[in-house]
N, C-alpha and C positions, 0 to 999 in steps of 0.2 A: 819244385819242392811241394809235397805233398801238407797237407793242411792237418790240425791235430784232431779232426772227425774224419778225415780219409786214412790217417796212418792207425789209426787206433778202434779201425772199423765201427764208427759211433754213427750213428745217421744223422745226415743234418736236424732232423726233429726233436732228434736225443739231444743232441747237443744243445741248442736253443735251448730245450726243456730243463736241462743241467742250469742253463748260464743263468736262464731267467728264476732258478732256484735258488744258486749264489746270491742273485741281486736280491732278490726279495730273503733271504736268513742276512746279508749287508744289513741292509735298511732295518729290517729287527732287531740286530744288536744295536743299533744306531740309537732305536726308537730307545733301548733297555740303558742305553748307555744315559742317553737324557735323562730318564726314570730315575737311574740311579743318581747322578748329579743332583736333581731336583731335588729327591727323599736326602740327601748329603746335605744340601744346604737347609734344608727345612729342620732338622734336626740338631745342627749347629742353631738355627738361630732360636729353634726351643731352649737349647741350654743355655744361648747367651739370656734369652728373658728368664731362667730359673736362678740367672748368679742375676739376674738385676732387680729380679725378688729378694734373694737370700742378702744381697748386700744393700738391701732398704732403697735401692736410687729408684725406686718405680714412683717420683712426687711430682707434683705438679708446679708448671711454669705460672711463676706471680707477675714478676718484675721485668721491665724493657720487655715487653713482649714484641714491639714491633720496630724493636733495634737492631741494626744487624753487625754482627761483627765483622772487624777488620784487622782486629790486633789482641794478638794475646799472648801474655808473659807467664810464665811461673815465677810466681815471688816468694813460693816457699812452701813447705810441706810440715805438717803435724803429724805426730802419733793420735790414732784411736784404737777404741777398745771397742770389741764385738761384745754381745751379751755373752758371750761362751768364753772371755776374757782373753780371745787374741785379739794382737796387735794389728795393724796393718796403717801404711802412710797415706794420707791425703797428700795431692797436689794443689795449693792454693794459685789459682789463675786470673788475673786482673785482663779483665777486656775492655776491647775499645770500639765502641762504636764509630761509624761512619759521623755520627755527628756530633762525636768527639766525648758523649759519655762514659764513665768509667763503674766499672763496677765490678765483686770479686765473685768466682765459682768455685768450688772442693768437688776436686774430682779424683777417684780409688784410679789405682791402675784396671782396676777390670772396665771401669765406666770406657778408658781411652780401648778395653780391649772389642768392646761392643762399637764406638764411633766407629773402629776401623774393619767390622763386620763391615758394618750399613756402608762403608765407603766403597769397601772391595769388591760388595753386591751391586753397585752403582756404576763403577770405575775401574772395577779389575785392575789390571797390572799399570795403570797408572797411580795407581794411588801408592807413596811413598812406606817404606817397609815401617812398621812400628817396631821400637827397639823390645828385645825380648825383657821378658820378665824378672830372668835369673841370670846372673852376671857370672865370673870368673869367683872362682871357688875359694882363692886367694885375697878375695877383696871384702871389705871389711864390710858390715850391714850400712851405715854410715856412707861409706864410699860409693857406694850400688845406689844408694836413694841419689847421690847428688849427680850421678853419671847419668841416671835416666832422669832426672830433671833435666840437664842438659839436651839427651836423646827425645824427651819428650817434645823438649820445644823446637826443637829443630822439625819435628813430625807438625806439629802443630802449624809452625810457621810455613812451610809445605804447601801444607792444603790450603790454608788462607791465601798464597800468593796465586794459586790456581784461581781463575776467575769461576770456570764453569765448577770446582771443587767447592768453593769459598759461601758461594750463595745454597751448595744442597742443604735442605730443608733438618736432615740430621744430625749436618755441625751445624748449625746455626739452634738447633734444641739445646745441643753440648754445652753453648755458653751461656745458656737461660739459668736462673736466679730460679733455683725450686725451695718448693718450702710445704713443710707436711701439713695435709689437710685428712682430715674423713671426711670430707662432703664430697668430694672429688673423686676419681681414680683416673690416672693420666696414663699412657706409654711409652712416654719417652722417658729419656736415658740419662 
C-alpha cells in the first residue's frame, strides 16, 4: 500500500514541510484560543467589579476579621431602594464561626453573582451551579424571592461543606461584616 506522499506524488520533504506547517497553525490556534479565554475572563470580571461599584458593595471588612466561617443561613430578606428608586432584595445571612460566633451579612443577588465568579475561576466545574436569577414567568415576585432563598442556601451550604471550597479566601470575604468608610478603599465583594 502506497503511502499519502508516494500516491499523491508529494516528496518526502513536502510532506514533512506540510505536516510540520499544520502543527505549528495547531499550536497558533491553541495559543489564540487561550488569548481568547483569557481576554473572556478578564472582561467578565471587569463587569463583575463595575456591578460591584454600581451596587455600592465595594466597602470594607470591620468585623470577625479573623473568623472563619462554617455556617450560614438565610433568615430573610428586605426590600431596598436604589438612588434611581428601584427596588431590589437583600438576603439577610447569619454566620457561624468555627468558634461558635454569630453575626449577620446582606447580601444583593449580584454579590452571590460575583462569589460564584471568583469560585468558578478557582474551582471550575466543581463548584455547585448558582440558581438563576429569573424564575418561571408564572410565578409570583414574592414566590421567586423565597425559591431562591431556598436555592441560595443550598448553594451556599455546598461550598462550606467542601473543605478545600470552604477555606478560599473569597467566601470567607462573603461573610465579612463591611461597613462604609472614606478613609479606606477595599476589593472585596
Amino acid at each position: 500500500m502506497k503511502s499519502f506522499a508516494e500516491s499523491n506524488e508529494v516528496s518526502r520533504d513536502d510532506y514533512e514541510h506540510l505536516r510540520n506547517e499544520v502543527d505549528n497553525l495547531k499550536a497558533e490556534i491553541l495559543s489564540l484560543t487561550d488569548k481568547l479565554s483569557a481576554e473572556a475572563a478578564r472582561r467578565k470580571a471587569v463587569e463583575f467589579e463595575l456591578a460591584k461599584i454600581k451596587t455600592g458593595s465595594e466597602v470594607p471588612v470591620q468585623q470577625h476579621k479573623g473568623k472563619v466561617a462554617v455556617e450560614a443561613a438565610i433568615i430573610g430578606n428586605e426590600k431596598k431602594k436604589e438612588s434611581t428608586g428601584h427596588e431590589y432584595d437583600v438576603y439577610i445571612i447569619q454566620v457561624t464561626s468555627s468558634s461558635g460566633d454569630r453575626w449577620n451579612v446582606s447580601k444583593r443577588y449580584k454579590n452571590f453573582e460575583v462569589l460564584h465568579f471568583h469560585m468558578l475561576r478557582k474551582f471550575g466545574e466543581h463548584v455547585p451551579s448558582i440558581p438563576p436569577k429569573s424564575g418561571d414567568l408564572f410565578t409570583s415576585k414574592s414566590q421567586k424571592v423565597e425559591k431562591r432563598k431556598i436555592t441560595l442556601q443550598a448553594y451556599l451550604k455546598a461550598l462550606l461543606s467542601d473543605q478545600h471550597m470552604s477555606s478560599y479566601p473569597p467566601l470567607q470575604n462573603f461573610f465579612k461584616v463591611r461597613c462604609k468608610s472614606t478613609t479606606r478603599s477595599w476589593t472585596f465583594f
